[in-house]
C-alpha positions in Angstrom: -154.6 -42.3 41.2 -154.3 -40.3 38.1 -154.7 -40.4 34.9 -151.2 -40.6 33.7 -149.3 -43.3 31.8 -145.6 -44.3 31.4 -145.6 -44.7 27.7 -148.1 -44.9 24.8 -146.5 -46.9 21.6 -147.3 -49.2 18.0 -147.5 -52.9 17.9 -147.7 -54.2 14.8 -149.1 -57.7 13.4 -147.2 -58.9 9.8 -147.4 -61.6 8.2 -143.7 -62.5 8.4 -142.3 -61.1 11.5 -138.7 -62.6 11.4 -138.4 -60.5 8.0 -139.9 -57.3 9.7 -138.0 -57.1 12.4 -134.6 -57.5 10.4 -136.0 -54.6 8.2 -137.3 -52.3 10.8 -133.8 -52.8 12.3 -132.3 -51.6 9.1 -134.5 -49.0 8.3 -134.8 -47.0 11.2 -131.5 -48.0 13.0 -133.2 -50.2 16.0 -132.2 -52.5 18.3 -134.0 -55.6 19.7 -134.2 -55.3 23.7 -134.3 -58.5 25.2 -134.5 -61.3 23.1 -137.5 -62.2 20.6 -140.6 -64.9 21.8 -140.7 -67.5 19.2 -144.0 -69.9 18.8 -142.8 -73.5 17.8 -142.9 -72.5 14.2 -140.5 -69.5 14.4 -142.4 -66.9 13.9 -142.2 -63.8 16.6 -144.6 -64.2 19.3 -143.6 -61.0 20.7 -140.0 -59.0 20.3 -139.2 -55.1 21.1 -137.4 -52.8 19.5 -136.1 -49.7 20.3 -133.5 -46.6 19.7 -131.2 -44.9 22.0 -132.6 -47.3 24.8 -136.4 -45.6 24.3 -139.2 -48.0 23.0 -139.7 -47.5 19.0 -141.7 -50.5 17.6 -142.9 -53.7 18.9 -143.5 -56.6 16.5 -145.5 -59.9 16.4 -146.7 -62.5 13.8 -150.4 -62.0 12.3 -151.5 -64.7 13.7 -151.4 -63.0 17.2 -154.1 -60.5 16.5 -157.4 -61.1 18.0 -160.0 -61.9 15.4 -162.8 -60.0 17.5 -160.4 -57.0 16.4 -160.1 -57.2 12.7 -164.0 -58.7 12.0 -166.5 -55.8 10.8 -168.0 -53.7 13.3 -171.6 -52.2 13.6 -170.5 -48.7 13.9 -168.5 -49.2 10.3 -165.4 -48.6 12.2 -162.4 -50.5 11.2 -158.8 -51.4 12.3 -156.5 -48.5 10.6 -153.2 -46.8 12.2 -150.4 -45.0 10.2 -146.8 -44.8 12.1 -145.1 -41.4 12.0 -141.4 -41.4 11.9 -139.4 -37.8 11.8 -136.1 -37.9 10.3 -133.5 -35.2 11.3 -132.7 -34.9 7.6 -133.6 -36.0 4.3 -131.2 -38.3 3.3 -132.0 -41.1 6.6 -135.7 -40.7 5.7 -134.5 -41.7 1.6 -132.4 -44.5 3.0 -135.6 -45.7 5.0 -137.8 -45.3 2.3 -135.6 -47.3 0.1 -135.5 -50.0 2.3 -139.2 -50.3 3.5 -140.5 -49.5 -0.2 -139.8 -52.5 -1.6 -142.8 -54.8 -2.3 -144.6 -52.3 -0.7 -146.9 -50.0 -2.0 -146.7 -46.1 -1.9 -149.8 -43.6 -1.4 -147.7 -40.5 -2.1 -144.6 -39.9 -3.4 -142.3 -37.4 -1.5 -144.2 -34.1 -0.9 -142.8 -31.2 0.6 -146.1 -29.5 2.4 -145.9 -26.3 4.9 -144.7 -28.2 8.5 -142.2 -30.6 6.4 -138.9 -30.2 4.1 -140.3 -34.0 3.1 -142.8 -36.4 3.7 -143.7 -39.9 1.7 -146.8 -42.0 3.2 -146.8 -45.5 1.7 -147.8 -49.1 3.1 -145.1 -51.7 3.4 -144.7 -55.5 2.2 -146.0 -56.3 5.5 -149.2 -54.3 5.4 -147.8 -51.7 7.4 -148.9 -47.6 6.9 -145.6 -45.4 7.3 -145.4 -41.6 7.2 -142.0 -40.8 6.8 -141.0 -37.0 7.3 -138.6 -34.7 8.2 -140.1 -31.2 10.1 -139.8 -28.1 8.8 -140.7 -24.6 10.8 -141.6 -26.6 13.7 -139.8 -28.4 16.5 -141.1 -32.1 16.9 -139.0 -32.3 20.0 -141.7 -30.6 22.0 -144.1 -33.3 21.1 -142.8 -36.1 22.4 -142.3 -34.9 25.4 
């Protein structure tokens, strides 16, 4: 046996997964696959998402997430992850913005730096960290294969 895996991806735990989902959908023009896992009090146990048929985004309730994960730990490390999503042009990653934006809170602003035409970094409603850019003098393609 190797090392190799079949996919590496994000989970991410909101309060308010029903709302996330329908706004993740929106912003970044996904799809559920397969129907979502409610618990008894309709929040999202579990539910996929994905774009052109490829995993994107999977999404579950706070509640879900371990405690032994989020407590402190004796190295000082903590639970922190940012999602990077490139656009192929400036004005799907506005349109995404727009929608994820609100209620949230951004770290940045748009910035055009040396690898990106754009780029905004901002946390969501839902607690979430998104880096929104589209490449520039690079192609991003290669990377995700």
């Amino acid at each position: 046996m190797g090392n190799k895996i079949s996919k590496i991806g994000p989970h991410v735990y909101v309060k308010g997964s029903t709302e996330a989902v329908k706004l993740y959908k929106e912003a970044f023009g996904l799809k559920g696959k397969g129907k979502p896992t409610f618990d008894e009090s309709g929040h999202i146990y579990h539910h996929l998402l994905v774009k052109n048929d490829e995993f994107f985004i999977s999404v579950s309730e706070d509640k879900y997430l371990q405690a032994a994960l989020v407590k402190e730990h004796s190295n000082n490390a903590r639970l922190v992850m940012s999602f990077t999503v490139a656009f192929e042009n400036e004005d799907d990653l506005r349109k995404a913005f727009t929608l994820l934006y609100e209620d949230g809170n951004p770290s940045t602003g748009f910035i055009v730096e040396p690898s990106t035409a754009i780029y905004c970094d901002f946390v969501d409603k839902f607690g979430v960290n998104w880096c929104l850019f589209v490449p520039q003098n690079w192609n991003y393609s290669i990377v995700n294969k």
